[in-house]
Every structure is written in C-alpha cells, then in structure tokens.
C-alpha positions as a Markdown table, in Angstrom:
| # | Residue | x | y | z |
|---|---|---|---|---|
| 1 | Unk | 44.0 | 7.6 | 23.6 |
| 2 | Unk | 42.7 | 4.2 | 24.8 |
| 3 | Unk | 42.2 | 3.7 | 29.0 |
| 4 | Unk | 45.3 | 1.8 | 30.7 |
| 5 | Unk | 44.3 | -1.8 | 30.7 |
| 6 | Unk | 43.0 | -2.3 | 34.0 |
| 7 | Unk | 41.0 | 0.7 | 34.1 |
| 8 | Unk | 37.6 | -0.5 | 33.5 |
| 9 | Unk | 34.4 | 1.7 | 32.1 |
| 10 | Unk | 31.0 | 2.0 | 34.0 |
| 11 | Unk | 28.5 | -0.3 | 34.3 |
| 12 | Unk | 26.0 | 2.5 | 32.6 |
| 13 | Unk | 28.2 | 3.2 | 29.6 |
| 14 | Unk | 28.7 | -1.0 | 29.0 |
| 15 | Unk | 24.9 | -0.9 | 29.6 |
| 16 | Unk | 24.2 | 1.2 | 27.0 |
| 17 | Unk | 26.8 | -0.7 | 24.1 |
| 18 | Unk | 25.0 | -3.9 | 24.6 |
| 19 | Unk | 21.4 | -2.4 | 24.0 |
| 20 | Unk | 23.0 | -0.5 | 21.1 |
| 21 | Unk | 24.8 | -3.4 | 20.2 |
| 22 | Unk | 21.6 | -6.1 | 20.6 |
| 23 | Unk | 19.2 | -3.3 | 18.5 |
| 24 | Unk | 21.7 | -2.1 | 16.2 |
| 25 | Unk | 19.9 | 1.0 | 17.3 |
| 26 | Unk | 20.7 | 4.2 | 19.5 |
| 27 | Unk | 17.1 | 5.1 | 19.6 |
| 28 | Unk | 15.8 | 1.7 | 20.4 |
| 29 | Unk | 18.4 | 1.2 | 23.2 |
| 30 | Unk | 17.6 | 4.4 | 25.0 |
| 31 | Unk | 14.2 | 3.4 | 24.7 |
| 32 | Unk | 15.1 | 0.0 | 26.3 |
| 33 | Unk | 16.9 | 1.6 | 29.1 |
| 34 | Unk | 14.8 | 4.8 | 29.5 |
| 35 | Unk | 17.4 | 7.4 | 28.6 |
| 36 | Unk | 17.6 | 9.7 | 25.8 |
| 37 | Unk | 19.7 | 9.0 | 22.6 |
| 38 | Unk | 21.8 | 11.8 | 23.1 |
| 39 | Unk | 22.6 | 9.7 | 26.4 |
| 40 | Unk | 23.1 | 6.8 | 24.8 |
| 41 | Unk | 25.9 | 8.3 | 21.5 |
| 42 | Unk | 27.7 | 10.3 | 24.4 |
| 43 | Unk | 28.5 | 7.1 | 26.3 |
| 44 | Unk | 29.1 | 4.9 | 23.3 |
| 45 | Unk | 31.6 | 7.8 | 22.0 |
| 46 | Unk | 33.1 | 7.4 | 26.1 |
| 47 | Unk | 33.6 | 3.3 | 25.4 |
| 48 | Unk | 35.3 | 4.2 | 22.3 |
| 49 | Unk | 37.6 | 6.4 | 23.2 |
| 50 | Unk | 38.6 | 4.0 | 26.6 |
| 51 | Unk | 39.1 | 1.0 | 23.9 |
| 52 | Unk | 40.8 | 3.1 | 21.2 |
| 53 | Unk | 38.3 | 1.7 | 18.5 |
| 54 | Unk | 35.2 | 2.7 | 16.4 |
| 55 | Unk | 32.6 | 0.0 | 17.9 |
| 56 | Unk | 29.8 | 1.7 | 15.6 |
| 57 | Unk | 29.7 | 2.6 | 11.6 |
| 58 | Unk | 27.0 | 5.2 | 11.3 |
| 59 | Unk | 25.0 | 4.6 | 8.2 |
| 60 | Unk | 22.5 | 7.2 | 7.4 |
| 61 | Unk | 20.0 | 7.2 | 10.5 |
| 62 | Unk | 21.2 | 4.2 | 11.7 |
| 63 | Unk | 24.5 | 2.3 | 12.9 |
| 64 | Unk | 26.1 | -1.3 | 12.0 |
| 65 | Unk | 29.1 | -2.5 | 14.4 |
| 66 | Unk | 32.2 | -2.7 | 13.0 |
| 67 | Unk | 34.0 | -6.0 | 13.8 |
| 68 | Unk | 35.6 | -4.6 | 17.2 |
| 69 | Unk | 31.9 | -3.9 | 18.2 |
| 70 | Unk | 30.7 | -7.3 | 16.9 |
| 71 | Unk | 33.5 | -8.9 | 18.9 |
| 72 | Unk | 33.2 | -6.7 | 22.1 |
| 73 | Unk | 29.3 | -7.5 | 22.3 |
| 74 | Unk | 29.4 | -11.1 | 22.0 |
| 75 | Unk | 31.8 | -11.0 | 24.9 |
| 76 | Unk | 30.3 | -8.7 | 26.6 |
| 77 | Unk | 26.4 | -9.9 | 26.7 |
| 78 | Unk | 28.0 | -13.2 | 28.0 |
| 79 | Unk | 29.5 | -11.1 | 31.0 |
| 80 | Unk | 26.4 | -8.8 | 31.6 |
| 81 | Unk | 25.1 | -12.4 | 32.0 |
| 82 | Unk | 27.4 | -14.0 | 34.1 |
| 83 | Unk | 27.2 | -10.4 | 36.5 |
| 84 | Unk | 23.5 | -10.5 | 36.7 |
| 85 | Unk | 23.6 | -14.1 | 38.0 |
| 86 | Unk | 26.1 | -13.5 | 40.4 |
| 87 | Unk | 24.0 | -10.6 | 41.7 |
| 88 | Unk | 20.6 | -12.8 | 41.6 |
| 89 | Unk | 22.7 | -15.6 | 44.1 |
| 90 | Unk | 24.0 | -13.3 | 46.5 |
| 91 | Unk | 20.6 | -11.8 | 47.0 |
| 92 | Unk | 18.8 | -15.5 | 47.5 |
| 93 | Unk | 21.4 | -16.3 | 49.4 |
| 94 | Unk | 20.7 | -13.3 | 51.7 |
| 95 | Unk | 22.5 | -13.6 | 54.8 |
| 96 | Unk | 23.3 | -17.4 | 54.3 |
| 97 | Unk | 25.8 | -16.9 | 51.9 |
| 98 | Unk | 24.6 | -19.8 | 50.2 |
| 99 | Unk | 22.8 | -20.3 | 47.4 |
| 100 | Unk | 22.8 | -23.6 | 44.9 |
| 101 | Unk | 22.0 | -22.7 | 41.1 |
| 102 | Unk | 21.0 | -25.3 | 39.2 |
| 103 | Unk | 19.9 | -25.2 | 35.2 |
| 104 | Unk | 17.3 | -27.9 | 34.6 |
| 105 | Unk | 15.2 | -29.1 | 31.4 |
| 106 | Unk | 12.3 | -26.8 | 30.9 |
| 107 | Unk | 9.7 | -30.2 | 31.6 |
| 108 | Unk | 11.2 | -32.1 | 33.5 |
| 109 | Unk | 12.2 | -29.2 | 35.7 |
| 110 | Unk | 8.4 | -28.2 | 35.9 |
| 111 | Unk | 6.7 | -31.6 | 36.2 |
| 112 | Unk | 9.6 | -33.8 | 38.0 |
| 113 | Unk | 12.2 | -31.9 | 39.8 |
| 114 | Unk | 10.1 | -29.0 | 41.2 |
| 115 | Unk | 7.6 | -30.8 | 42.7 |
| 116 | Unk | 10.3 | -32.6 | 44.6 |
| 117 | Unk | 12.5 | -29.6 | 45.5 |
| 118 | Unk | 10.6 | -29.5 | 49.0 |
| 119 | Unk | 12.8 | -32.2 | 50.4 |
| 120 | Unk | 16.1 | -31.4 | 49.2 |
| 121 | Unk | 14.7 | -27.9 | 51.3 |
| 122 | Unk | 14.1 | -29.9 | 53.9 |
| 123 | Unk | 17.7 | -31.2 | 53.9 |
| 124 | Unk | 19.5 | -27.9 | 53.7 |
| 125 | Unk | 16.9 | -25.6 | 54.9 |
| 126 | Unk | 19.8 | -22.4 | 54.9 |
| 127 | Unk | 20.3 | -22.7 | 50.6 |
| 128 | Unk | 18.1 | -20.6 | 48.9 |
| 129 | Unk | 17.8 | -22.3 | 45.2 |
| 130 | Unk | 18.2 | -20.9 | 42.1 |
| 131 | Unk | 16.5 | -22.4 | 39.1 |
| 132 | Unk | 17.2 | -21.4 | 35.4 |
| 133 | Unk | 16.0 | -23.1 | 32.2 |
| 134 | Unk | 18.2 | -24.8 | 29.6 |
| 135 | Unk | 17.3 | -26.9 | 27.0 |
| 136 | Unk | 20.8 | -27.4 | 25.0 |
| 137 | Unk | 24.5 | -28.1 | 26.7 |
| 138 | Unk | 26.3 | -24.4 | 27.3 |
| 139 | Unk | 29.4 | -23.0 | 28.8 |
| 140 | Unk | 28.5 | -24.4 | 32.7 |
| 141 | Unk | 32.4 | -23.2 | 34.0 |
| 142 | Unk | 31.8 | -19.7 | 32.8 |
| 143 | Unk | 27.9 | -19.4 | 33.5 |
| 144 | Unk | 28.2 | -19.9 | 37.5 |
| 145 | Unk | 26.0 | -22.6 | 37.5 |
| 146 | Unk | 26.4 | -25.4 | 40.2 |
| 147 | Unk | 25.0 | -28.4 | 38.5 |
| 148 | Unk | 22.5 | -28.8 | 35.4 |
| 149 | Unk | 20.1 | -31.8 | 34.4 |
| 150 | Unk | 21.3 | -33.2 | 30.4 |
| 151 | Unk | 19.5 | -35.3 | 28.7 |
| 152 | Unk | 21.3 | -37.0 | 26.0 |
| 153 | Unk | 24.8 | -38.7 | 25.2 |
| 154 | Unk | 27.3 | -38.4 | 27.7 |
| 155 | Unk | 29.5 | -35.8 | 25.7 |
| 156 | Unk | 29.5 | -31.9 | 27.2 |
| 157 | Unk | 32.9 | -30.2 | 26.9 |
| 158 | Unk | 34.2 | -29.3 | 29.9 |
| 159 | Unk | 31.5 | -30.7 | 32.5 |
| 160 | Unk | 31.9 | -33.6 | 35.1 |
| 161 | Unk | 28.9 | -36.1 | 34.2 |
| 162 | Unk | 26.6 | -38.5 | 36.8 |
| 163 | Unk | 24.4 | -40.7 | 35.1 |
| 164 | Unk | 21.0 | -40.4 | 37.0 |
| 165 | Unk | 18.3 | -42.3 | 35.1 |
| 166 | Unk | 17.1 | -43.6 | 31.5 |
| 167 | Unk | 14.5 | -42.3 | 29.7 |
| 168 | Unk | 11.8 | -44.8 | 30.5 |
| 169 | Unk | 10.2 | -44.1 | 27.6 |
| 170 | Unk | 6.2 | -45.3 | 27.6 |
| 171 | Unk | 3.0 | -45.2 | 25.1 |
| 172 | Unk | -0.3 | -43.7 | 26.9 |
| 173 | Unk | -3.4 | -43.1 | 26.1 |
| 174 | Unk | -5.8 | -41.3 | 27.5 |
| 175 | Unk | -9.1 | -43.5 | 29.0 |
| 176 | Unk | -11.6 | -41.6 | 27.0 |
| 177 | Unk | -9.5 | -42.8 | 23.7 |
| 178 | Unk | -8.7 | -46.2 | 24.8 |
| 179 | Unk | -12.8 | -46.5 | 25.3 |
| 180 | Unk | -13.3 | -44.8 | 21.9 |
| 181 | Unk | -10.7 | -47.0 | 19.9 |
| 182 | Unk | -11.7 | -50.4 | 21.7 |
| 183 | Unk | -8.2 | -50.6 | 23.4 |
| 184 | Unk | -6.9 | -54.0 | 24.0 |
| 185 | Unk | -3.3 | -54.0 | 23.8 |
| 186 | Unk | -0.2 | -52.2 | 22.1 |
| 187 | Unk | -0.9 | -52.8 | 19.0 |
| 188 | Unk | -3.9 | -50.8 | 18.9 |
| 189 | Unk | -2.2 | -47.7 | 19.6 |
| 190 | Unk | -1.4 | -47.3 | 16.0 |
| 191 | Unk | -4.9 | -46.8 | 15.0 |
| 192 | Unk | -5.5 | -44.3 | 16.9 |
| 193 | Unk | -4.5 | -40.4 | 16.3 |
| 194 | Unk | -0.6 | -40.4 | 17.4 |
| 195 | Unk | 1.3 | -37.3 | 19.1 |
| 196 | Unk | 4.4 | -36.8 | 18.2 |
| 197 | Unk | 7.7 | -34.8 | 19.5 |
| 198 | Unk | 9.4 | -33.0 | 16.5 |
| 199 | Unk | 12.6 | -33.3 | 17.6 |
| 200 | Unk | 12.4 | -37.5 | 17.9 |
| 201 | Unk | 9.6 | -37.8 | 15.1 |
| 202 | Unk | 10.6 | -41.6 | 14.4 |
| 203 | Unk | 9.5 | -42.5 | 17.8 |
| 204 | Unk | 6.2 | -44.6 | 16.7 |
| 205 | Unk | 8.0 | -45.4 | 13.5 |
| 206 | Unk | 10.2 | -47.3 | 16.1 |
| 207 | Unk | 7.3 | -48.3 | 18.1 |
| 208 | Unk | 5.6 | -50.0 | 15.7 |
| 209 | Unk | 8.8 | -52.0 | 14.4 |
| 210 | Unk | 9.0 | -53.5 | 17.5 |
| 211 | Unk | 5.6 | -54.4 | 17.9 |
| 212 | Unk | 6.7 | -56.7 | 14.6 |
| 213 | Unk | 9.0 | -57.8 | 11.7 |
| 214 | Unk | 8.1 | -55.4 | 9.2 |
| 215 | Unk | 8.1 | -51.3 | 9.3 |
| 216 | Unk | 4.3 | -50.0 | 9.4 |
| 217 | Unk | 4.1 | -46.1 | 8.9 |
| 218 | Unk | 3.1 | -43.9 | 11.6 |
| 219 | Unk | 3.9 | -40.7 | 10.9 |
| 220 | Unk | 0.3 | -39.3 | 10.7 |
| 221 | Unk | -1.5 | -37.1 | 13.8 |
| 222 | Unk | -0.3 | -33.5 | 15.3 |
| 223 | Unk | 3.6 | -32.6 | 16.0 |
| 224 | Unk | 4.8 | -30.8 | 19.2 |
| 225 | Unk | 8.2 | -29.4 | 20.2 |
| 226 | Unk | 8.0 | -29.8 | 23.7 |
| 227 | Unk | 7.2 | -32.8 | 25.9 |
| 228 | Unk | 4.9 | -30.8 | 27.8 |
| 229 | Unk | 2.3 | -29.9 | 25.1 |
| 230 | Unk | 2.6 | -33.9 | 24.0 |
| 231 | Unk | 1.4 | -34.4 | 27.6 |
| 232 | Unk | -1.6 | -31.7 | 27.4 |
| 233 | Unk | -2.5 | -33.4 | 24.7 |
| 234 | Unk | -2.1 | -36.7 | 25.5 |
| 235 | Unk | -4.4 | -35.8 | 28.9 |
| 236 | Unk | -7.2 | -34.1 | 26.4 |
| 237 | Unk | -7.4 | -37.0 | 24.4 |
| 238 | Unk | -6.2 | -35.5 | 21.2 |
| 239 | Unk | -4.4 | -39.2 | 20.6 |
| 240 | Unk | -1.6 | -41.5 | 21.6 |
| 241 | Unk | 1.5 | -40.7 | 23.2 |
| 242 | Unk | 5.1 | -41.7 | 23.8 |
| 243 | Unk | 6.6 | -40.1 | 26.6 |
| 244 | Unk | 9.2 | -40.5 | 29.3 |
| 245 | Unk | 7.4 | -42.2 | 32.6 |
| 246 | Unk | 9.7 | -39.9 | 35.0 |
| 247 | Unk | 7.4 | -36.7 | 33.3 |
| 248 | Unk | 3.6 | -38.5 | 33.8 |
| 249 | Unk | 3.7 | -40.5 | 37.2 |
| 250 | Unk | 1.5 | -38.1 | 38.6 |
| 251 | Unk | -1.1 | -38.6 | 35.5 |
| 252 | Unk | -0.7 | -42.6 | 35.7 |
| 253 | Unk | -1.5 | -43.0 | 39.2 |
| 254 | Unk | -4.2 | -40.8 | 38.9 |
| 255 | Unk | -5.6 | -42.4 | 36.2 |
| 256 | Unk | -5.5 | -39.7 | 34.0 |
| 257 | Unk | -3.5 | -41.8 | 31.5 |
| 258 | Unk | -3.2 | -45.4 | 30.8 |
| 259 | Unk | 0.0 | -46.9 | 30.4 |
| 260 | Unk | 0.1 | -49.3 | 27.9 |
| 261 | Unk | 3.3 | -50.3 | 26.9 |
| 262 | Unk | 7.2 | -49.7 | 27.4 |
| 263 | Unk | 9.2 | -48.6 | 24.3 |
| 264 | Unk | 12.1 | -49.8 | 24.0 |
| 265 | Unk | 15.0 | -47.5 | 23.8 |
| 266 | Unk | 16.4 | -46.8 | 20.9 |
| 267 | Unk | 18.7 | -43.6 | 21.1 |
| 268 | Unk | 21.1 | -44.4 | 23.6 |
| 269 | Unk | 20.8 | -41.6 | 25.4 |
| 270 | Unk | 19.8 | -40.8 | 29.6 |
| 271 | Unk | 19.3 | -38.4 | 31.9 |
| 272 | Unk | 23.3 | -37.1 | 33.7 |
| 273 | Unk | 23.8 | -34.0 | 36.2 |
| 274 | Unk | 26.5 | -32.1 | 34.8 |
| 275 | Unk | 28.8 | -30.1 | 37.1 |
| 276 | Unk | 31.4 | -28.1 | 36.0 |
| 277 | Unk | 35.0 | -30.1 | 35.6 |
| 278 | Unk | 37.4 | -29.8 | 38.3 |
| 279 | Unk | 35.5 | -27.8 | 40.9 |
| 280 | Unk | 34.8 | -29.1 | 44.0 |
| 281 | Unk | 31.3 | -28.2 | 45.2 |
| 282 | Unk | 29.7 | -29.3 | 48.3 |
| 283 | Unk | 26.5 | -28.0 | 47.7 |
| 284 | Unk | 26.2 | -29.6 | 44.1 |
| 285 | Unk | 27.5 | -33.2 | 45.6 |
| 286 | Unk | 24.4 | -32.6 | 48.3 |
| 287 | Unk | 22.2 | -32.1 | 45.0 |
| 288 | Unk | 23.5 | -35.3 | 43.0 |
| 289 | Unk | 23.2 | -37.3 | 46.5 |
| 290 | Unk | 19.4 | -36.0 | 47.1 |
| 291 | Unk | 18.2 | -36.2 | 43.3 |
| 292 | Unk | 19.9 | -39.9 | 42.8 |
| 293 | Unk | 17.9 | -40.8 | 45.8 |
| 294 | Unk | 14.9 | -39.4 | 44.4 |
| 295 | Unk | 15.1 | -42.1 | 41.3 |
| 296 | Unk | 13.5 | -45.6 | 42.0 |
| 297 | Unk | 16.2 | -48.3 | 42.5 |
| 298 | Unk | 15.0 | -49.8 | 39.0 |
| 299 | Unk | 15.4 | -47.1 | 36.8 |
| 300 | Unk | 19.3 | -46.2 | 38.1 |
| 301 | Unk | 22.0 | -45.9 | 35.8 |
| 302 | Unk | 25.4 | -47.6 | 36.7 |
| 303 | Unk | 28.4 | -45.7 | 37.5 |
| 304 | Unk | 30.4 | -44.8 | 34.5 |
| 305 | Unk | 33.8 | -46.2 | 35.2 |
C-alpha cells in the first residue's frame, strides 16, 4: 500500500534508486555506495512499496526501469543535485550565512574571472563563493544558483539577463611564428598553420572575407573544442589563432602573443550575467555591480531597454 503523500522515504533508500537507476545495476550501485546488493534490492523493494509502483523490471541478472522508474530518476537526480548544493552553501557559508554561487564558463571562469575574484573578496570579505562550471543555458530557478556568466544570444527561458561585454574577438600569433612566417600584417595570418574552435569552425573563413572581396579557404590546421586548448596552442606556436581578447590579456601584455588584428564580429552574440527571473538578490546585484566594473569602459554593452 503506497506511503501517505507527505511521508517522505530516507535519504539512504533514494540513494540507493539513483545509483541503481544511473547503472541500471544493483551490483554496480552497491559498489558505488559501498553496500552490499542485498542492501541495495531491500531498499529499492522499500521505495516501491512507499510509491505503490514497480520502479525495476528484473531481466535475467540484470534490471531495466520501468517508465515509473525512468520518470522518478530523472526527477530525482535533479533533486539529489539541487540537495547537495544547498548542503555545499551552507557549509562555505559557515557561520556567515552567506554564500554567493555563481556558474561561470569553464575559460573564461579560469583565465578571466578567477583571477579577479580577489577584489570582489575584498568587497564582501564575509561571502564565501561558490563556483560551478557550465558551458550550456540550464534550469538557473531550480539549480540554486545566484547568477551565471552566458555567452551567446540573449534568449535563456526563465533568467533575468545583463549584458556585460562583446566578444572582442582577435587573431594572434605567437612571436616565434610571426618570425618564422615573415609576419607583416593580417593578411599573413592565413599562410600560416590556423587553430580553429570546432564549435565556430567558419571563424577564419570569416576572417579572411573580410580581409577582402572574395572568399579564400581557410579551413586547414588542427581543431579544438575548447578556447583554452586554442590558447595552449596558440602560446606553443602550433599556428594562428582567433580568440576572445577578455581570455589572453595576460599573454598580450606579456608578450607571449602578438595581437595582430580585430575580427570583426560576426555572430551577434556577447557575454550577459543571467540571474534567475523575479528574485531579488542582493548578493547577485553586488556581483553584476563588481564584474561590470571589472570590464573596460570600451568594451561595455548598452543597457537592453
């Protein structure tokens, strides 16, 4: 007979369903969770009875979900989630009882915003700072996440948008090459080995159009998926680059790459903080403030209206 409706089961027994449920396994999830799989069945058989449904079909030595399962573990991993983060802020924020969570882009959060995150310390020296890693637009209301960094259009369903910065987007070289290659101005980049980033791979297509009239091929050299391996290689010489400025200040004033040209933009798309819609946040308006002051006055987006 299935538990009243506000009864909940234990943390253990939902522990164990979402291994089961993620390995399609009752071996493999006691495993995972250092039990044995006796432990395991016998609190799978518990959540069962409490929802009044078969979550498991047992097929030989193994198990499927049935649809109940498959339903209950989608919404369930996305809970475990959600109950781990809240657990991870409450023990940064200590005894402050204040922490600021904030997803960013995996390189610009390592080679721009991290290396800035000292003064925003400064600022508010009693929030502790939780940093998490997301490439791709998610559910920011139901993830407990203050404020993310997007890059793209401004389109995410059901977040508050603040345009911080374009792109900037530049071609580099690296001195060694531009010696090698007889650098003398943009043009030259495209005889040179280019590094491209997969997910933009028309970049130096675009590059060279507007360099002049007609289209000139420049699909050749090595392909990375992140902006962070283009820079590597960039630094190492391994050819030309286009990357955004905000991600390789450090290398240009240093020397460690030569900038040699802007690129035009040609995807419409910037850098926002998204903060979830209709929540009033102080902490996350004290982030927007800080990071739009960390932008140069050039490079600033205007105000959507």
């Amino acid at each position: 007979m299935p538990a009243k409706s506000g009864d909940l089961p234990s943390l253990a027994i939902l522990r164990c369903f979402e291994a089961a449920a993620r390995h399609q396994s009752f071996t493999a999830a006691a495993e995972d969770l250092s039990l044995t799989q006796g432990a395991v069945s016998r609190h799978v058989r518990e959540l069962e009875d409490h929802v009044g449904a078969a979550l498991f079909r047992r097929e030989g030595r193994g198990v499927r979900l049935t649809e109940a399962g498959r339903v209950l573990a989608e919404n369930l991993a996305g809970d475990l989630e959600r109950l781990r983060r809240t657990i991870s802020h409450a023990v940064a924020a200590g005894e402050t009882r204040q922490a600021l969570s904030i997803a960013t882009l995996p390189t610009f959060g390592t080679r721009w915003l991290v290396p800035r995150l000292r003064s925003l310390r400064a600022l508010s020296p009693d929030v502790e700072l939780v940093l998490y890693s997301r490439g791709e637009p998610f559910d920011l209301a139901g993830s407990g996440i203050d404020a993310a960094i997007h890059f793209g259009s401004a389109d995410w369903p059901g977040a508050q948008l603040t345009p911080l910065c374009p792109e900037g987007l530049v071609a580099v070289a690296a001195p060694s090459l531009a010696e090698e290659y007889g650098l003398k101005g943009p043009a030259d980049l495209l005889a040179m080995p280019l590094l491209h980033i997969s997910s933009r791979p028309y970049l130096w297509d675009q590059f060279g159009q507007s360099l002049t009239d007609a289209a000139r091929p420049a699909r050749r050299g090595s392909s990375f998926d992140q902006f962070s391996l283009v820079i590597a290689a960039a630094i190492a010489g391994l050819g030309a680059a286009i990357i955004p400025r905000y991600l390789i200040e450090a290398e240009i004033t240093s020397g460690a790459l030569i900038e040699v040209a802007q690129v035009p933009p040609a995807t419409g798309k910037a850098y926002f903080i998204a903060t979830p819609s209709g929540v009033r946040n102080p902490l996350a308006a004290q982030f927007i403030s800080w990071i739009k002051g960390q932008v140069s006055t050039r490079a600033k987006m205007p105000e959507r209206r």
